[in-house]
Structures are given as structure tokens and as C-alpha cells.
PLY file of the C-alpha trace (Angstrom):
ply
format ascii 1.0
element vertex 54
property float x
property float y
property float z
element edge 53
property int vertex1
property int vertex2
end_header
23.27 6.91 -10.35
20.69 5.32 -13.16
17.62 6.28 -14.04
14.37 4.69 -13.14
13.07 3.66 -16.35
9.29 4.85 -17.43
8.09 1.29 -17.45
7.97 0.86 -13.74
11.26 -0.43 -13.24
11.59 0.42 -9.57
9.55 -2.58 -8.79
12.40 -5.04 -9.19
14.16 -3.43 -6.53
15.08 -5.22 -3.58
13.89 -2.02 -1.15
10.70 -2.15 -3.20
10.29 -5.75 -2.72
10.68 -6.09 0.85
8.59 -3.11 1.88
5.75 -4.36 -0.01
6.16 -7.92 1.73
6.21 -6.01 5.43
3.41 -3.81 4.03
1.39 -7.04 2.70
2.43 -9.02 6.20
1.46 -6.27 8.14
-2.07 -5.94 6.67
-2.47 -9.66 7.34
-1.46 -9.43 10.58
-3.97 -6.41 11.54
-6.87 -8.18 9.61
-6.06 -11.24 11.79
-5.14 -10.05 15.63
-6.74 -6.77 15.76
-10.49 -5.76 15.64
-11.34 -3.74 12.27
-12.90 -1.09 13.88
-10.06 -0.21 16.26
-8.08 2.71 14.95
-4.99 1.18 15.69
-5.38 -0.93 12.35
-5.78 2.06 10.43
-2.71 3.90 12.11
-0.62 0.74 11.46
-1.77 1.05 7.76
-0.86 4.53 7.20
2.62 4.51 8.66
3.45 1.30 6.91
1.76 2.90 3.36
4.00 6.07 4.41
7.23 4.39 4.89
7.13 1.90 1.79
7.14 5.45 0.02
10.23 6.73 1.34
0 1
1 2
2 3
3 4
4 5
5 6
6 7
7 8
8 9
9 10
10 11
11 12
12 13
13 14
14 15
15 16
16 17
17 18
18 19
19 20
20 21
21 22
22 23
23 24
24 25
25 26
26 27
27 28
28 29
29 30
30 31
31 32
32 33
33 34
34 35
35 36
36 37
37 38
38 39
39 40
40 41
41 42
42 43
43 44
44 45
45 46
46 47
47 48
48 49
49 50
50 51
51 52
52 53
């Protein structure tokens, strides 16, 4: 298995790629359809920020 190098290299990953992309898609789609102060756009943004980290 390699190493992640110190200079950030995990961010050329596909997985990394693609959950940033849902993550960024998802905030759009919150900011857009749902009212800020609802908690439901906050929920949405913590399980997304939690699963791009897995």
C-alpha cells in the first residue's frame, strides 16, 4: 500500500475529488432550496463534512 506523501498528496485522489464535488454541490444546493436558518442545512453539512473524512 503507498504512503501518502507529506505534501498533501491525497488530494489527487479520485475518492478525494469526488467527495469534495458532492460536498461543494451539496452546499450549493442547501444555500439555494433550503432556508438558512432551518437546521436541516446544517445537519446536511455535517454529515456530508463527516463522510468526505472517512
Amino acid at each position: 500500500m503507498g504512503r501518502i506523501r507529506k505534501s498533501g498528496g491525497y488530494r489527487g485522489l479520485a475518492t478525494f475529488q469526488t467527495s469534495t464535488l458532492i460536498y461543494d454541490a451539496m452546499v450549493w444546493f442547501c444555500e439555494k432550496f433550503i432556508d438558512r436558518r432551518s437546521r436541516t442545512v446544517d445537519q446536511m453539512v455535517q454529515a456530508e463534512r463527516s463522510a468526505e473524512h472517512c
